[in-house]
C-alpha positions in Angstrom: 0.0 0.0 0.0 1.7 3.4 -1.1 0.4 6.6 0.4 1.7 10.5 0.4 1.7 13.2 2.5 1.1 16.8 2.2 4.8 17.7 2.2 5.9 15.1 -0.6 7.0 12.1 0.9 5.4 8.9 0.0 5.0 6.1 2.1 5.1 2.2 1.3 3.7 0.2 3.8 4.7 -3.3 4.5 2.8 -5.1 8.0 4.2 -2.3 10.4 6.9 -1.1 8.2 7.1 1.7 6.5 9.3 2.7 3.5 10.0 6.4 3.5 11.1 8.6 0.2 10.5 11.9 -1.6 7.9 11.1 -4.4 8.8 11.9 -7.8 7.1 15.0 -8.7 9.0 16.7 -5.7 12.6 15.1 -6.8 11.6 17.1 -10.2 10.7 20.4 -8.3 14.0 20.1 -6.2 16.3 19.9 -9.3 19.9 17.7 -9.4 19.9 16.6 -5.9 23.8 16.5 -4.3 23.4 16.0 -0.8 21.0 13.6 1.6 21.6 14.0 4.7 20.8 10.9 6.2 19.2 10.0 9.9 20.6 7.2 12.7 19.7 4.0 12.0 18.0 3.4 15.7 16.5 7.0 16.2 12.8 7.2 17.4 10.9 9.9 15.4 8.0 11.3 15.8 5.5 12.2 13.1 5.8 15.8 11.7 9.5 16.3 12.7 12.2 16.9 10.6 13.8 13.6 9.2 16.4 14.7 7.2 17.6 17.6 4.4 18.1 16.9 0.7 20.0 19.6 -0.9 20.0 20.1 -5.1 21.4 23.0 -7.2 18.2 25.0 -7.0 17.4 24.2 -3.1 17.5 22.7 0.4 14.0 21.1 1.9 13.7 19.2 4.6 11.4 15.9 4.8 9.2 15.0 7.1 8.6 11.8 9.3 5.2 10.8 7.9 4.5 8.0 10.8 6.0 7.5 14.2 8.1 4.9 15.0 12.2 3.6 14.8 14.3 4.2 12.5 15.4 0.4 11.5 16.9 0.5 8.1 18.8 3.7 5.6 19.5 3.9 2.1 23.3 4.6 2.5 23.3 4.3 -1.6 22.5 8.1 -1.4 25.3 9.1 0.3 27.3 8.0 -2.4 24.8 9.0 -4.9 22.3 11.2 -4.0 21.2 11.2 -8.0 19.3 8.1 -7.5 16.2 10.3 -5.6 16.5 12.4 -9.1 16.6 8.5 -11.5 14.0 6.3 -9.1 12.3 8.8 -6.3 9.9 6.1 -5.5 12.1 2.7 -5.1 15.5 2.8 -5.4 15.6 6.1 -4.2 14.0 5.1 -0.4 15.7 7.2 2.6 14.5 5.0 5.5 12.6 2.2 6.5 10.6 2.7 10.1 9.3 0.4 12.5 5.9 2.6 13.3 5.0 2.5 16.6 1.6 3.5 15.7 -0.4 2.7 12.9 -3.2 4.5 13.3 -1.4 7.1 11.8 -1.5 5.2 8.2 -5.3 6.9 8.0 -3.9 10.2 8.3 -2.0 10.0 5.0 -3.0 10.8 1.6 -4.4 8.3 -0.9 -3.1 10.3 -4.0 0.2 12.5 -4.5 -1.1 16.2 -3.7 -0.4 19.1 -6.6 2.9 21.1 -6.1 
């Protein structure tokens, strides 16, 4: 089950884990993306804050936790290349993978990708 979020993200759920990117149409908006910044593997996050800061040529933007939970798995691919979020936003390109810790919170996202 893939759902979005009002700040870009997309969220792939699997059982009580969730797979956490930037979708596609905000990849294009951002530009060549050069820098992830990437989270602990291990942090507890909490829906709504900040999770991590891609930069690109045009911009900075942070993305936003879209579920609570653990952090349990990052796509250290990106800190190598970062590009891949520009080639595949919505598989290969995956920041983290979280362990929510309340799934309730699935019903507060987004069915479909909002406009830009």
């Amino acid at each position: 089950m893939k759902k979005f979020t009002e700040t870009h993200e997309y969220v792939i759920i699997e059982g009580n884990i969730a797979i956490v990117g930037v979708t596609k149409k905000a990849a294009e908006e951002l530009g060549d993306i050069t820098y992830v910044e990437l989270p602990q593997v291990g942090k507890i996050v909490k829906k709504g804050e900040i999770l991590c800061t891609i930069e690109s040529v045009k911009a900075a933007e942070d993305v936003y936790v879209p579920v609570s939970g653990r952090i349990i798995e990052v796509n250290y691919e990106l800190e190598d290349s970062p590009e891949i979020i520009n080639e595949d936003a919505e598989s290969r390109g995956w920041i983290v993978k979280i362990e929510m810790s309340n799934l309730a919170e699935i019903e507060e996202l987004l069915e479909e990708e909002p406009e830009i």
